[in-house]
C-alpha positions in Angstrom: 120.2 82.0 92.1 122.9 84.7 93.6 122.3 87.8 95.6 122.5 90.0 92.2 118.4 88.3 91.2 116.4 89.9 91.7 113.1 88.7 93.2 109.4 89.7 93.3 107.7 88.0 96.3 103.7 87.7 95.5 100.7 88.6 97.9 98.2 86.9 96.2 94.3 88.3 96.8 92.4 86.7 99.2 88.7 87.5 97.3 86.6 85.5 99.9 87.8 88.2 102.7 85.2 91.3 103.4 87.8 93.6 103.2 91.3 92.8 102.0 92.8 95.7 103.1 92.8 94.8 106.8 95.6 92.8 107.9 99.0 92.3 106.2 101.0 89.3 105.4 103.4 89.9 108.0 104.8 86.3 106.6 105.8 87.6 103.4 107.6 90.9 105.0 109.1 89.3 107.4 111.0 86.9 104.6 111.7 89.7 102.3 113.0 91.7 105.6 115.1 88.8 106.4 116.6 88.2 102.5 117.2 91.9 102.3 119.0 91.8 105.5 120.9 89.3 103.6 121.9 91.0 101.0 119.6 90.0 98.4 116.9 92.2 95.8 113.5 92.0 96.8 110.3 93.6 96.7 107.0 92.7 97.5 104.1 92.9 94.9 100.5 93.0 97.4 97.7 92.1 95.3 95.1 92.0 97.9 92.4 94.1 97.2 93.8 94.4 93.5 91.3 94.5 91.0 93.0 93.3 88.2 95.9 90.9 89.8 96.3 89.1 86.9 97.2 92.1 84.5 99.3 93.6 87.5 101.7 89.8 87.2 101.7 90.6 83.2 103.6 93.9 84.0 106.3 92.9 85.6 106.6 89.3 83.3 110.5 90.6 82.7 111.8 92.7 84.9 112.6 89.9 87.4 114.9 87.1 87.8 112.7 84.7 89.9 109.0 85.1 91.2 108.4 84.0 94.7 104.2 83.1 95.3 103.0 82.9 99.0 100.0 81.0 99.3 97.4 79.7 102.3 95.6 76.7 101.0 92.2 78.8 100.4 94.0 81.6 98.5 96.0 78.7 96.2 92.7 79.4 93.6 94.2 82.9 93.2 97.8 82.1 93.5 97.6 79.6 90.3 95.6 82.2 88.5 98.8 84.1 89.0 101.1 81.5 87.7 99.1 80.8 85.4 98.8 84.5 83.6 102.7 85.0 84.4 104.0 82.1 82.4 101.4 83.1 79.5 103.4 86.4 79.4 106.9 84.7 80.0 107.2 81.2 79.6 110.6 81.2 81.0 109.9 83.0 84.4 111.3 81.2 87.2 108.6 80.5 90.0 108.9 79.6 93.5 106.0 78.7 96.1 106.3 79.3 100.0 103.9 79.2 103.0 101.1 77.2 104.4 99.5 75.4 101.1 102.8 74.1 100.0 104.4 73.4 103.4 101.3 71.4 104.3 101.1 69.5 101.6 104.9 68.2 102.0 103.7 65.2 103.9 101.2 64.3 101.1 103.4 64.5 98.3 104.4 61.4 97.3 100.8 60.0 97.4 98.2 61.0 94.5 96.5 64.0 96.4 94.5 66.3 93.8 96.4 69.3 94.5 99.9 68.0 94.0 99.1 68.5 90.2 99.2 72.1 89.9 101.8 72.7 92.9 104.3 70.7 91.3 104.8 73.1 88.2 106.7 76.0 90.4 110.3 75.4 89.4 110.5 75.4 93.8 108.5 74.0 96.2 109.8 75.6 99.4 108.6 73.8 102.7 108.8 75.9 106.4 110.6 79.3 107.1 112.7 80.3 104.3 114.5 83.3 106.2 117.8 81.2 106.4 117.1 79.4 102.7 120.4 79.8 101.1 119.2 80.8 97.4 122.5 80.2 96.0 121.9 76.1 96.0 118.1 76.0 95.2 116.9 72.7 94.0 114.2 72.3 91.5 111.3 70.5 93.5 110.1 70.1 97.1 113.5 71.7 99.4 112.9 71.8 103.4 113.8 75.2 104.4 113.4 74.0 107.9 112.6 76.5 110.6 113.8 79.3 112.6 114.5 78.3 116.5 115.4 81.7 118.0 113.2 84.0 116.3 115.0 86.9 118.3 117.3 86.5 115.7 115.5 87.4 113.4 114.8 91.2 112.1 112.2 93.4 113.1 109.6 92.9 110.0 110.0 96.1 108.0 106.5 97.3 107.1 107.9 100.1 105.0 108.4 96.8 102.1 104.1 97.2 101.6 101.9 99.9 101.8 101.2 99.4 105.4 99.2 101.9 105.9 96.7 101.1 103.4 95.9 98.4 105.8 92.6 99.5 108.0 91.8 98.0 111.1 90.5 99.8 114.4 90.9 98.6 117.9 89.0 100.6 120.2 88.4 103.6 118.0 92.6 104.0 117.6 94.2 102.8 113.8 96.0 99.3 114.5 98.6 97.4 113.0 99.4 93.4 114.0 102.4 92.0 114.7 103.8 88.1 115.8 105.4 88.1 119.1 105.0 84.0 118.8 105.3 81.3 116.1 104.2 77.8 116.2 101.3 76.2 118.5 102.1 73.2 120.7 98.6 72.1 120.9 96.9 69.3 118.8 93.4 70.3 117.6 92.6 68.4 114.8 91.2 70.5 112.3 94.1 73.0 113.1 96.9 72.4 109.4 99.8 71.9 110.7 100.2 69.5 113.5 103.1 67.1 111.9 105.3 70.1 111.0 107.7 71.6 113.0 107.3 75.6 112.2 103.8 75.2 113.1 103.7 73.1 116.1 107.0 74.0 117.4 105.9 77.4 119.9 109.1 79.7 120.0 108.8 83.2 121.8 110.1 86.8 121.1 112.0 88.0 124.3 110.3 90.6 126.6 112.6 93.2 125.3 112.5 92.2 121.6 108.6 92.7 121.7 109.1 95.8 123.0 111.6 97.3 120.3 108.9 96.2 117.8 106.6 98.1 120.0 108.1 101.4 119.7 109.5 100.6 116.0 106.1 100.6 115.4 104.6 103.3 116.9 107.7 105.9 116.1 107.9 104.7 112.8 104.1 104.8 111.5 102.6 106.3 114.5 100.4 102.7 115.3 99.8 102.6 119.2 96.7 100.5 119.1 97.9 96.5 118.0 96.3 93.1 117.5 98.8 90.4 118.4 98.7 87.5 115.7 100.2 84.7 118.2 97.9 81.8 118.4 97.8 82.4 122.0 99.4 85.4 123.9 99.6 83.3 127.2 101.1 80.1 126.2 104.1 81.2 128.2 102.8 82.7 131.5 106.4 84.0 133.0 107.0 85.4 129.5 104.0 87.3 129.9 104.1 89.2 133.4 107.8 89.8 132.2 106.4 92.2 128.9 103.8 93.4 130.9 105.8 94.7 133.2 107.7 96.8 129.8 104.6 97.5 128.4 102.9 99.4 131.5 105.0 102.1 130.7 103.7 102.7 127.5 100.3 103.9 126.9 99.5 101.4 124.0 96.4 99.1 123.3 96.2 95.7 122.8 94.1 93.1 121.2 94.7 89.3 121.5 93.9 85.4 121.3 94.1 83.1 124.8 93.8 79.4 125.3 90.9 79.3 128.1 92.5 76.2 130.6 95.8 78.8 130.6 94.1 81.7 131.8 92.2 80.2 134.1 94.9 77.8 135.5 97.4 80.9 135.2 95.1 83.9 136.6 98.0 85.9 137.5 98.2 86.7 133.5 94.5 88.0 133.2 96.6 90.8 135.8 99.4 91.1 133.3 96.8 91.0 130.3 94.9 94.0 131.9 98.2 96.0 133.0 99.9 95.9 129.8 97.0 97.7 127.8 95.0 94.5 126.7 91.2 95.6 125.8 90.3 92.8 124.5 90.3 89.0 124.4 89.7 86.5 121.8 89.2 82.6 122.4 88.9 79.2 120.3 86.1 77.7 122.2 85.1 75.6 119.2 81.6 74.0 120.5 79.6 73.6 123.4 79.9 69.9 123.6 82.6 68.3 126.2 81.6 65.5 124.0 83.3 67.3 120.7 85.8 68.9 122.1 87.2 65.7 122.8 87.0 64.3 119.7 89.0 66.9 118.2 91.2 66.6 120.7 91.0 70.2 122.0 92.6 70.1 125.2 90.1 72.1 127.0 86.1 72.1 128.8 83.2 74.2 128.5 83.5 74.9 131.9 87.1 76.3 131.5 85.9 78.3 128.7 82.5 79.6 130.2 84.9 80.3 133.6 88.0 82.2 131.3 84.9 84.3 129.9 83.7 85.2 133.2 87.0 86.4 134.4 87.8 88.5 131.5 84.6 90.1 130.9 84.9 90.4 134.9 87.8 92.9 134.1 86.4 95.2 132.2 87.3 93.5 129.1 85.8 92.8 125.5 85.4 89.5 124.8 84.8 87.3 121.4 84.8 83.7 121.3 85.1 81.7 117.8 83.5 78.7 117.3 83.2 75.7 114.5 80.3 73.8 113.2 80.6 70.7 111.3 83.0 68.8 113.6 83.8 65.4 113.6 80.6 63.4 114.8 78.8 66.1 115.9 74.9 66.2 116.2 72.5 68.4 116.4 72.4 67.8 120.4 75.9 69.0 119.9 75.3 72.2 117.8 72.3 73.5 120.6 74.7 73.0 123.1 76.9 75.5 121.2 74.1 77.5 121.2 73.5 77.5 124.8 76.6 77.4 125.6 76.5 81.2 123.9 73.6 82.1 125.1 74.4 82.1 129.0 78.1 83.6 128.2 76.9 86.3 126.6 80.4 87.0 124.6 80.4 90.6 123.5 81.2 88.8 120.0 81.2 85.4 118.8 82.4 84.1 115.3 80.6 81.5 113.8 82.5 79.4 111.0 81.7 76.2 108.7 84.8 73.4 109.2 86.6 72.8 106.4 89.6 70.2 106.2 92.9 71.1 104.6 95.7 69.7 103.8 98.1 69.2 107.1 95.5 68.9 109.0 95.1 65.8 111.2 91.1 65.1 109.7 92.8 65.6 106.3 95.9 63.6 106.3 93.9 60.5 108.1 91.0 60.9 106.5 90.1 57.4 104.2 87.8 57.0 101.2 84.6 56.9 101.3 81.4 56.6 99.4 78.7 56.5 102.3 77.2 59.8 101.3 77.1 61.0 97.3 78.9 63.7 97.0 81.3 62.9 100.2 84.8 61.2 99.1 86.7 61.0 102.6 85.4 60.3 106.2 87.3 60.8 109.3 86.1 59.7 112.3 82.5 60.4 111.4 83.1 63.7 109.6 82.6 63.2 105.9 84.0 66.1 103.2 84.7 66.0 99.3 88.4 66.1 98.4 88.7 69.4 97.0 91.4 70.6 94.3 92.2 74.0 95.3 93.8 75.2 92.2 90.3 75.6 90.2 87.6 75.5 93.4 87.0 78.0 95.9 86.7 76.2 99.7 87.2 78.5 103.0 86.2 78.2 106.0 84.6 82.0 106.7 84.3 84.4 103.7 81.5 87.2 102.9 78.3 86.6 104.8 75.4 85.3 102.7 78.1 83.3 101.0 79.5 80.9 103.7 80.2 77.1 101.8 79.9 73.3 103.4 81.4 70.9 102.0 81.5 68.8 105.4 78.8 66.9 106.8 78.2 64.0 109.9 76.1 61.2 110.5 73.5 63.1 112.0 73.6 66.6 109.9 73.3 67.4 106.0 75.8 70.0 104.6 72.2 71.7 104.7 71.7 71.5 107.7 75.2 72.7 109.1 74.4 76.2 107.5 70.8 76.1 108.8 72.3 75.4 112.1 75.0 78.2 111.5 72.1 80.7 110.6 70.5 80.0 113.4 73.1 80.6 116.5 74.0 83.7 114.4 70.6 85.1 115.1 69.5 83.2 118.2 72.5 84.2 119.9 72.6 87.4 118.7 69.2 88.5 120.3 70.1 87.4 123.4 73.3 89.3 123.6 71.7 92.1 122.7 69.5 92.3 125.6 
């Protein structure tokens, strides 16, 4: 490949979603930001929302030089759809796949894992951040595009490459826009993909001022001062964070993010920061209401620091939404009403309830052994048992549409059954009580 390619990078559709048309793969425009900055041809083709992706592929069969598919491992169903229709119009296309499916399954792929079949027909496998990929030596197979260790280098995504503002999300009655101020998590949940590669687990940190200019970029370019911060946790840094709140208070923008609960409350001076740089409102992975669970999925924190970091942001002023799992390794049903409890006296202004699913990179995935305990359930980790799914031809996520939630998980001590009766239940139970 040279600079005079030209390339089509793919959004596939993400048909599980409610809407869409809410958030944008800021992944995907960041990369094409980064290889235009580069010099090379690019343009983004977002089929979310599309209702005929597969015809919309077809169209543009020849008037590219090499087709570049992002994929999560739950949107992989799609994304071979895609391949699949584009090399039925043009056998000869060139294909390339990037982002999470195919950099998680990188550790996996010299073992006999279902879904290295259909992955290994892209003519390139490209594992990590493939900003700096220099697509002059591409190889055909798996190629290590490693990762990105000062991401102040790196441009300001240009939103102008989709049609951003066909993207709908509200924060506060005020049209919002996301952006990533952080990449990579340090910590080691276990159903969190991820954990053994270094783009993901490695946290690295826009400067104060950087954030900033993305800010205003943002807000002079499109008019966007409401915005829902992507980073897996805004406080992860705690100096970081007084530093950009002290920028930020002289803007009059909004804010909407995720904290880790031991960090706030072991770091209260950023709840101060939080509230005097425009945050409105807080999200939190508390996961389950079992001390008992959180440490088998090696969480990090207690329901006590998460009922406490609850109490001191809704003490505030602030909205707050905590998102929890069910179907976790060993858990029982003592475990799920504790969940439910747990709930109940926090009184979250919102709470997200979601069915676990493993994927690939994943530590409950990639340690998981065979096993034929339950019909039905081929692997079993640490008392969580789940059928090995091949994501190319079956749909698996772990939230989708209401009414249509999937388990393909169970325990010891709860049915697959009785995960989403336990799931319907804390969604109404919880609920009521909030309401009142």
């Amino acid at each position: 490949m040279s600079n005079s390619d030209k390339i089509l990078l793919v959004n596939p559709p993400a048909p599980f979603l409610i809407d869409q048309r809410v958030f944008a793969n800021l992944g995907l425009v960041q990369l094409a930001t980064s290889l235009k900055t580069r010099g090379a041809d690019v343009e983004i083709l977002d089929l979310c929302g599309n209702k005929n992706p597969e015809e919309a592929i077809k169209e543009v069969a020849y008037s590219f030089d090499i087709f570049g598919f992002s994929s999560t491992t739950p949107q992989f169903l799609e994304t071979n759809k895609l391949f699949k229709a584009l090399k039925r119009e043009n056998p000869q296309a060139r294909t390339l796949i990037g982002g999470a499916h195919p950099s998680a399954m990188y550790a996996l792929r010299q073992g006999e894992d279902p879904n290295l079949n259909a992955i290994n027909k892209f003519d390139h496998i490209i594992v990590g951040e493939g900003e700096n990929l220099d697509l002059s030596s591409l190889k055909p197979g798996w190629q290590d595009a490693g990762f990105v260790k000062d991401i102040d280098q790196s441009p300001i995504p240009d939103r102008s490459l989709v049609d951003i503002k066909s993207y709908k999300y509200l924060l506060h009655g005020q049209e919002a826009t996301t952006l990533v101020t952080q990449r990579g998590c340090p910590f080691k949940c276990s159903f969190c993909s991820g954990r053994s590669i270094d783009m993901y687990k490695k946290a690295r940190s826009k400067s104060p001022q950087k954030v900033l200019e993305e800010l205003d970029y943002l807000n002079r370019e499109f008019g966007y001062s409401a915005f829902m911060w992507f980073d897996d946790e805004v406080n992860v840094n705690p100096s970081r964070l007084v530093e950009i709140s002290k920028l930020l208070q002289k803007r009059d923008y909004t804010h909407r993010g995720f904290i880790r609960s031991d960090l706030l409350v072991n770091h209260p001076e950023t709840l101060d920061a939080l509230v005097d740089a425009g945050f409105v409102e807080l999200c939190s992975g508390v996961e389950s209401g079992s001390d008992e669970v959180l440490k088998r999925i090696n969480k990090g924190t207690t329901t006590a620091q998460n009922f406490q970091a609850a109490e001191m942001i809704m003490g505030r002023g602030l909205k707050y939404k905590s998102f929890t799992i069910l179907g976790h390794p060993g858990e029982t049903q003592a475990d799920v009403e504790k969940t439910i409890q747990w709930l109940k006296e926090a009184k979250p202004h919102g709470f997200d309830v979601s069915i676990l699913s493993p994927y690939p990179g994943s530590v409950i995935y990639d340690n998981s052994k065979p096993s034929v305990k339950y019909r039905g359930f081929d692997r079993e980790f640490n008392g969580l048992y789940f059928r090995q799914i091949d994501y190319s031809c079956e749909e698996s996520f772990f939230k989708g549409k209401p009414g249509e939630y999937v388990c393909n998980v169970r325990t010891d001590d709860l049915s697959s059954e009785d995960i989403l009766r336990m799931g319907d239940k804390m969604e109404t139970e919880v609920k009521e009580v909030i309401r009142k």
